[in-house]
C-alpha positions in Angstrom: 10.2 14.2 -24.4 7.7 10.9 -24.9 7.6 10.1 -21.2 5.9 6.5 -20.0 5.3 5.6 -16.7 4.7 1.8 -15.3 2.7 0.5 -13.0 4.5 -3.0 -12.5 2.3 -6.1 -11.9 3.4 -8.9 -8.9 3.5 -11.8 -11.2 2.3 -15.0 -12.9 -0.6 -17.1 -11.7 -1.2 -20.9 -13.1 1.7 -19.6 -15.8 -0.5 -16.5 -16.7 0.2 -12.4 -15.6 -1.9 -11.2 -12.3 -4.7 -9.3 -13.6 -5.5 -7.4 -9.8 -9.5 -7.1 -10.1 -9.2 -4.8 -7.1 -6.5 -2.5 -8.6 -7.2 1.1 -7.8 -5.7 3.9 -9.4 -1.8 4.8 -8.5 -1.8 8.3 -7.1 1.7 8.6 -7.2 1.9 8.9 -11.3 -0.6 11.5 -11.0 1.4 13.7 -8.4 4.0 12.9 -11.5 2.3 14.1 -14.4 1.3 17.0 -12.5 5.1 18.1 -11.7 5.8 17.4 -15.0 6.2 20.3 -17.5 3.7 21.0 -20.0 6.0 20.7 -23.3 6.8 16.9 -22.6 4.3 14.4 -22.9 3.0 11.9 -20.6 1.6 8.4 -20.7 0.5 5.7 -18.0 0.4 1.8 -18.5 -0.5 -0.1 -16.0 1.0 -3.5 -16.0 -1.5 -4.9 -13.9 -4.2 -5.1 -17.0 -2.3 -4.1 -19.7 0.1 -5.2 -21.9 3.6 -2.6 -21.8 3.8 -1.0 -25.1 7.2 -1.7 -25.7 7.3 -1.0 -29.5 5.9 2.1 -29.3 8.8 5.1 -29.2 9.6 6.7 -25.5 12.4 9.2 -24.4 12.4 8.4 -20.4 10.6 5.2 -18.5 9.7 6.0 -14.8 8.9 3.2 -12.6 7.6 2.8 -9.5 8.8 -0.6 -7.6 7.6 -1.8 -4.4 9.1 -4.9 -2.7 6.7 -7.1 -4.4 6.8 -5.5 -7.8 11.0 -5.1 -7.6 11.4 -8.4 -10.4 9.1 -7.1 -12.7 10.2 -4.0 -12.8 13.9 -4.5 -13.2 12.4 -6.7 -16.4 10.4 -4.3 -17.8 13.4 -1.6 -17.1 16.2 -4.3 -19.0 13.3 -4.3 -21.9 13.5 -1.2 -22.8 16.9 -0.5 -22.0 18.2 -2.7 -24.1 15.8 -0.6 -26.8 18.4 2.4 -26.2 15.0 4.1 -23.7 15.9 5.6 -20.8 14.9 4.3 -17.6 14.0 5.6 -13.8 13.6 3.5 -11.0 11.6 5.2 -7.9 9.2 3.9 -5.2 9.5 2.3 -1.7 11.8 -0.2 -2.8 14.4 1.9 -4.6 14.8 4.1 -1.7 15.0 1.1 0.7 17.8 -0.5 -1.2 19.0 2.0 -3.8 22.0 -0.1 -4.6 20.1 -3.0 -6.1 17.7 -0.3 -8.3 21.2 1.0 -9.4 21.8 -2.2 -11.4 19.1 -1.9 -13.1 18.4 1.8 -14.3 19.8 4.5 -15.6 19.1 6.4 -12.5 17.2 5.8 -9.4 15.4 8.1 -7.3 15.3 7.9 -3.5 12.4 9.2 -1.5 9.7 11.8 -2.1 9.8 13.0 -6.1 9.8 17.0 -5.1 8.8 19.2 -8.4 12.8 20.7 -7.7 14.3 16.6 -8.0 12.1 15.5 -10.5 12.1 18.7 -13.0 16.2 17.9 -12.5 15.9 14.0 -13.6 13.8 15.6 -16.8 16.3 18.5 -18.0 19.3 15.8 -17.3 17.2 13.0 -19.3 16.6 15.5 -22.6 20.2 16.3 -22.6 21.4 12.5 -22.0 23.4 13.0 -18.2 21.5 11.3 -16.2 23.4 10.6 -12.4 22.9 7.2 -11.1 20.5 8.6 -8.0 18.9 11.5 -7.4 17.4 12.1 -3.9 14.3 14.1 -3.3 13.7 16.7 -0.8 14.2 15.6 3.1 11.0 15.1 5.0 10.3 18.2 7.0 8.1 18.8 9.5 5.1 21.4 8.9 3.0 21.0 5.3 3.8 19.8 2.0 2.3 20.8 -1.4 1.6 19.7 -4.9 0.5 21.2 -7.8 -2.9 20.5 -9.6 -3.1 16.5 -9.5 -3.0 15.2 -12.9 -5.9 12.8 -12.8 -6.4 12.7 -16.6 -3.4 10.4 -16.8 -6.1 7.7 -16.1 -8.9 8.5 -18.5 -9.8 5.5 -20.1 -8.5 3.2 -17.6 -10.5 0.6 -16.0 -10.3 1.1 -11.9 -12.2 1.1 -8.8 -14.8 3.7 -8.1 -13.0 5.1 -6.2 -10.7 9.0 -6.0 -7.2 8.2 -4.3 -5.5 11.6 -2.3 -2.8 12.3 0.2 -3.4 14.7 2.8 -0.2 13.3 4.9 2.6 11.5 4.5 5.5 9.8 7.2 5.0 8.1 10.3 6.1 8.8 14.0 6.2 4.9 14.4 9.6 3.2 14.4 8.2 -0.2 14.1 10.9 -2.7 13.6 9.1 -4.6 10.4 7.5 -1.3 8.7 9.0 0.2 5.6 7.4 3.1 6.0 9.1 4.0 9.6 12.0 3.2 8.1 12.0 5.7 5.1 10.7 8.5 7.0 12.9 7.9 10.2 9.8 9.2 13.0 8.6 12.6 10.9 5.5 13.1 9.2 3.7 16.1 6.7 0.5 17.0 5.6 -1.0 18.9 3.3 -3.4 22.4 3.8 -6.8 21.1 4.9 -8.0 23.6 1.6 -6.0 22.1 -0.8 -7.2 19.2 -0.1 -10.6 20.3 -0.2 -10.2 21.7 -3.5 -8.7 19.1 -4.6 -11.7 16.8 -4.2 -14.0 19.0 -5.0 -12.2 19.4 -8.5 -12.7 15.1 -9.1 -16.2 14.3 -9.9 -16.6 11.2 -7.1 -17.8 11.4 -3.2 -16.1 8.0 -2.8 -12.6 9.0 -1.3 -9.5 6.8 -0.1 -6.9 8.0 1.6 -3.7 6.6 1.0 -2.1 8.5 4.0 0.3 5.9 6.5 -1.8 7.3 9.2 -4.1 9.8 8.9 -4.3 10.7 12.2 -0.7 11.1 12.7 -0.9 14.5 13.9 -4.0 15.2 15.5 -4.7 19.1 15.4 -3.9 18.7 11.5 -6.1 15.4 11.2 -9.0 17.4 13.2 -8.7 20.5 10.7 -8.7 18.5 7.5 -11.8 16.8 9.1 -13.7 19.7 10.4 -13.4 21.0 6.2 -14.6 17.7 4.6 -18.0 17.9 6.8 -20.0 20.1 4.3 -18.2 18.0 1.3 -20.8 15.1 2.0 -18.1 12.7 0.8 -17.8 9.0 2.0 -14.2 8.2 2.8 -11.9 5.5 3.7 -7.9 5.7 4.9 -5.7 4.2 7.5 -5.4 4.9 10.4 -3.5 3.7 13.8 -5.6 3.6 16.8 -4.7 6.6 18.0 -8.6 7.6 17.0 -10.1 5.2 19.4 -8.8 7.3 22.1 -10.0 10.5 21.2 -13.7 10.7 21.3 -13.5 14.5 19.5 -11.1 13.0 16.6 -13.5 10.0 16.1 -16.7 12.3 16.3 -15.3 14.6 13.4 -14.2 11.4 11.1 -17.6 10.3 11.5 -19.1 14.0 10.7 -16.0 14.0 7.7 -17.8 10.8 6.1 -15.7 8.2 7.0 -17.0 5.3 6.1 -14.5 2.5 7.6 -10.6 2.4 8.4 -7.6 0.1 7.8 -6.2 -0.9 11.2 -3.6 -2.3 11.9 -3.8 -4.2 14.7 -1.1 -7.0 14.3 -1.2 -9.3 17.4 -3.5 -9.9 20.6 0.0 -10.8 22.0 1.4 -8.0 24.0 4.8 -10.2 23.7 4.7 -9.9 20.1 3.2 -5.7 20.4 6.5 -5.0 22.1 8.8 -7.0 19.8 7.8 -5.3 16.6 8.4 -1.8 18.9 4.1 -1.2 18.5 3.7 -1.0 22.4 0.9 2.3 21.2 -1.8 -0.3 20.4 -2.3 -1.1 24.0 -2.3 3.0 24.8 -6.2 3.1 24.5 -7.4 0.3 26.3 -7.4 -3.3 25.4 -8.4 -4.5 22.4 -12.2 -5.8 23.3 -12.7 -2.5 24.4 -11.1 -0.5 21.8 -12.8 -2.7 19.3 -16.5 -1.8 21.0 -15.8 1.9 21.0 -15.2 1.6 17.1 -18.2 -0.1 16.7 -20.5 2.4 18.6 -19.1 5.3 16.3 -20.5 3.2 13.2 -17.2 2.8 11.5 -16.5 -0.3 9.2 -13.0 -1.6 9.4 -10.3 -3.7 7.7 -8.3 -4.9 10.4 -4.9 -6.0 9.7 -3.0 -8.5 11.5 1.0 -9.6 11.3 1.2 -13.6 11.1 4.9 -14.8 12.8 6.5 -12.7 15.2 8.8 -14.8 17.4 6.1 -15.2 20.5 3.5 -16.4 17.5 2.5 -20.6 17.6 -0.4 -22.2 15.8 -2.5 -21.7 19.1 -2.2 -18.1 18.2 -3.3 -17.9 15.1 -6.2 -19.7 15.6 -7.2 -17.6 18.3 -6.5 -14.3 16.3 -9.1 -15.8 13.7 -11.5 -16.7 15.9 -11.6 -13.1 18.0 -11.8 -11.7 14.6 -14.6 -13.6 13.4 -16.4 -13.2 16.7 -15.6 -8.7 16.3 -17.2 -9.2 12.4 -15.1 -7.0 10.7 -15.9 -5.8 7.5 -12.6 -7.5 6.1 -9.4 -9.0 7.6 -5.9 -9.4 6.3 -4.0 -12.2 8.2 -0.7 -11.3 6.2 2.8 -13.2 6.3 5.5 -11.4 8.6 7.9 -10.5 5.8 11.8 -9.3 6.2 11.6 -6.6 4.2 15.0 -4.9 2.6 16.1 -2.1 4.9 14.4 -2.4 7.9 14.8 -3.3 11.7 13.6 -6.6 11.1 15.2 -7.8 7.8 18.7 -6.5 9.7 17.9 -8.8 12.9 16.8 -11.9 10.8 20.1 -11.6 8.9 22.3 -11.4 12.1 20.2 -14.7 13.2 20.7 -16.5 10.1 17.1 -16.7 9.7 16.2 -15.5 6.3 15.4 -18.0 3.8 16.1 -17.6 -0.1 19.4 -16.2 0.1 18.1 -13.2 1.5 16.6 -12.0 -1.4 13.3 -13.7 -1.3 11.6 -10.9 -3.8 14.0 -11.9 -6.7 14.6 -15.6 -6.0 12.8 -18.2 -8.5 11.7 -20.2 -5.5 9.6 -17.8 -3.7 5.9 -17.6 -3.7 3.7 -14.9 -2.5 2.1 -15.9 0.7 5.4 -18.1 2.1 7.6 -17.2 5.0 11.1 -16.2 3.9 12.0 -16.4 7.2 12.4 -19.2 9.5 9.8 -18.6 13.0 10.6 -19.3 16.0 8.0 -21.6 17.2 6.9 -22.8 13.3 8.5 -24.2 10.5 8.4 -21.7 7.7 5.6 -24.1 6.0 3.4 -24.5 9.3 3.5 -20.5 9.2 2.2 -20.2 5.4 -0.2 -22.8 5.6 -1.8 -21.6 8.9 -1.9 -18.0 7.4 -3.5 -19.7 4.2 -6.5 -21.2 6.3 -7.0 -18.3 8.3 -7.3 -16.3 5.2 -9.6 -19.2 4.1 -12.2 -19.4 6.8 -12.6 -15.7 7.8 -13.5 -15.4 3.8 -15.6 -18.1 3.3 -19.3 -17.5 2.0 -20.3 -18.2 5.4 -18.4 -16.2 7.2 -19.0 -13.6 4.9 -22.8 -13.7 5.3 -22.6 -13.9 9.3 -20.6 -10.9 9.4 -22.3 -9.0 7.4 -25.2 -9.0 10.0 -23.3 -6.4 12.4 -26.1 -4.0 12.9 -23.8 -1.7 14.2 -21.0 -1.2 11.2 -21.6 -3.5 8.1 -25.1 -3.8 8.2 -26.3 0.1 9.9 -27.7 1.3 6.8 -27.6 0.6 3.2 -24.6 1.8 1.8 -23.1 0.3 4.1 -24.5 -3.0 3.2 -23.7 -2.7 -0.3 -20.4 -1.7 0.1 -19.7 -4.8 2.1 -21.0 -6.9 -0.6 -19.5 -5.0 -3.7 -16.2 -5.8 -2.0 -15.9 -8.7 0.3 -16.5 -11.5 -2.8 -14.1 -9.4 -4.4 -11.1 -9.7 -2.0 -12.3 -13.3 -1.5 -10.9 -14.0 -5.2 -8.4 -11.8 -4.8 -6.7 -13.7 -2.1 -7.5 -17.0 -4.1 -6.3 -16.1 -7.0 -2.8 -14.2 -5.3 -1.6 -17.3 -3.1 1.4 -19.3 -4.5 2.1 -16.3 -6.8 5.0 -16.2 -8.7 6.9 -12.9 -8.7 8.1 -11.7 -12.0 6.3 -12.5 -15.1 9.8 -14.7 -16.2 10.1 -14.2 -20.0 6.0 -13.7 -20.3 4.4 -11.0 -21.4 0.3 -9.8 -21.2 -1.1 -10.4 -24.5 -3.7 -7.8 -26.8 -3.3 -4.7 -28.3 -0.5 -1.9 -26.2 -2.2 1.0 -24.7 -1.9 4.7 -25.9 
């Protein structure tokens, strides 16, 4: 079989598709192509740059759908089915509302695509009995393993410098707005430190990113994989919770590794708003001033990540979350929207309150626009929420800010590399966030124009 996969794009911007400057490559379609048998043949598009080649002739679509991407997929998916082509729905989104996927595919799969589940969807595609869902293995504890990654699916491709990997997967949070905790219900994986080594050593880059939840979900196996990326002499990046900070042996051997910087997430200063979302394990290692400093001394850049709206949040808040920000000079910040998402803790409660906003199904409504609340706060109006979020986004990224920060002597500015990679990517995510605000989900009848790849 002619087999495509799809990236999906958000949306329109100014009446014109996203094209996501900062797009790097989507690991998942590479596990794919590797799990895939030999005598089909396998293709990528990625909707974020390139147009979908719909006139071109395909046995089975697969597409991967996050909450975000959920619109444009289920367009691309009505495309082609009404072509007579096949079509697969997977991802985070399909397995936190498979009902909704089912509506528009031919089948959906629901969690991890195991070689087993996924060489079953291909046999049952080729001989036209495809069942509505499949569900892939059950996360189990202990370690997980895929074959040769098939990287070349992105030769030719236009991304960031940068290899993706996995060396775990899961989480052991339960926090009440995460998707994540809520697919993998407390469990986590990994992968063989060896594989993984072998793995990078087969790619020809030493810049690395981790897509991991959290790294350092389990310790012993995070310290292991560590202790065999040392004599790599890669430079890596991941996320992480800050379960690090409070082990100075773990945070000595991801400095040894080559890590370079981590996504944190540290979500609220409020310790109201910590134990709301059920992430009382921030405050395990100290308070935040000092967990911050301890970072700082190891060398390590980060991206710190905070969640704009939980029911203890007011505009006070926010501003001081900026300001403590701006004053720690992170390498980047994300001040993000609390969003209901499908499936989860939160989505359930705001429900039961009457407190969601566009029916309920913001991520398909015409109305909604990436950025807004589609909930309504507690102690904000729904507006008051996106336009603070807006301006905090605004001022930590302003040229200023971006040029005070980078003075840090400690993380962004320590040595050179370091230096340039803050200011390879800071103007970067600046635009990015421009460019993203007001989005419009679903491209709506559009389509990216110039020549279909493959």
């Amino acid at each position: 079989m002619r087999i495509l996969f799809v990236k999906p794009n958000m949306g329109l911007v100014m009446g014109e598709p996203y094209e996501d400057r900062g797009r790097m490559e989507p690991y998942t379609f590479a596990v794919l192509a590797a799990l895939t048998p030999e005598h089909h043949e396998v293709a990528l598009c990625d909707d974020r740059f390139e147009p979908v080649p719909y006139r071109q002739t395909w046995d089975l679509v697969g597409i991967n759908t996050e909450v975000y991407t959920a619109r444009r997929a289920y367009e691309i998916a009505a495309r082609f089915r009404a072509q007579g082509v096949k079509v697969v729905i997977g991802g985070c989104h399909a397995t936190l509302i498979p009902e909704e996927s089912r509506r528009h595919a031919d089948a959906v799969l629901v969690g991890e695509a195991d070689a087993a589940t996924w060489r079953t969807i291909l046999d049952d595609a080729a001989q036209d009995r495809l069942h509505p869902v499949y569900r892939g293995a059950a996360l189990t504890e202990g370690e997980f393993i895929y074959p040769k990654v098939g990287r070349e699916i992105f030769t030719g491709k236009a991304y960031l410098p940068i290899s993706l990997t996995q060396f775990s997967r899961g989480c052991v949070h339960a926090c009440e707005y995460c998707a994540t905790g809520n697919i993998y219900h407390g469990k986590t994986q990994h992968r063989s430190p060896r594989a993984m080594v072998e793995e990078i050593e087969r790619q020809d880059r030493n810049q690395v990113f981790f897509v991991d939840e959290n790294i350092v979900a389990d310790t012993a196996a995070a310290k292991a994989l560590f202790r065999e990326l040392i004599p790599l002499g890669i430079h890596w990046t991941g996320q992480a919770s800050l379960k690090f900070a409070g082990d100075r042996d773990l945070m000595d051997l991801m400095v040894r590794s080559g890590c370079a910087g981590l996504v944190v997430g540290f979500e609220s200063r409020d310790p109201a708003n910590l134990a709301a979302m059920r992430k009382h394990s921030n405050l395990a290692y100290g308070s935040y001033d000092e967990v911050v400093e301890r970072i700082r001394d190891s060398g390590l850049m980060l991206w710190a990540a905070f969640l704009l709206g939980y029911d203890h949040e007011t505009a006070a808040t926010i501003e001081e979350t900026l300001h403590w920000a701006l004053a720690k000079k992170f390498a980047f910040s994300a001040f993000n929207i609390l969003t209901p998402y499908p499936g989860t803790a939160f989505y359930q409660r705001m429900r039961a309150e009457g407190r969601l906003l566009y029916d309920g199904c913001w991520w398909l409504h015409d109305d909604y626009r990436f950025g807004y609340a589609a909930f309504r706060p507690h102690h904000l109006s729904p507006e008051q929420l996106a336009e603070l979020g807006l301006k905090a986004r605004l001022q930590h990224n302003s040229r200023f800010q971006i040029l005070r920060r980078a003075t840090d002597p400690k993380t962004n500015a320590k040595d050179l590399r370091s230096l340039l990679t803050y200011f390879a990517y800071n103007p970067l995510f600046r635009r990015e966030l421009l460019q993203k605000h007001e989005m419009m989900l679903g491209y709506r009848g559009q389509e990216r124009h110039g020549p279909s790849p493959g």
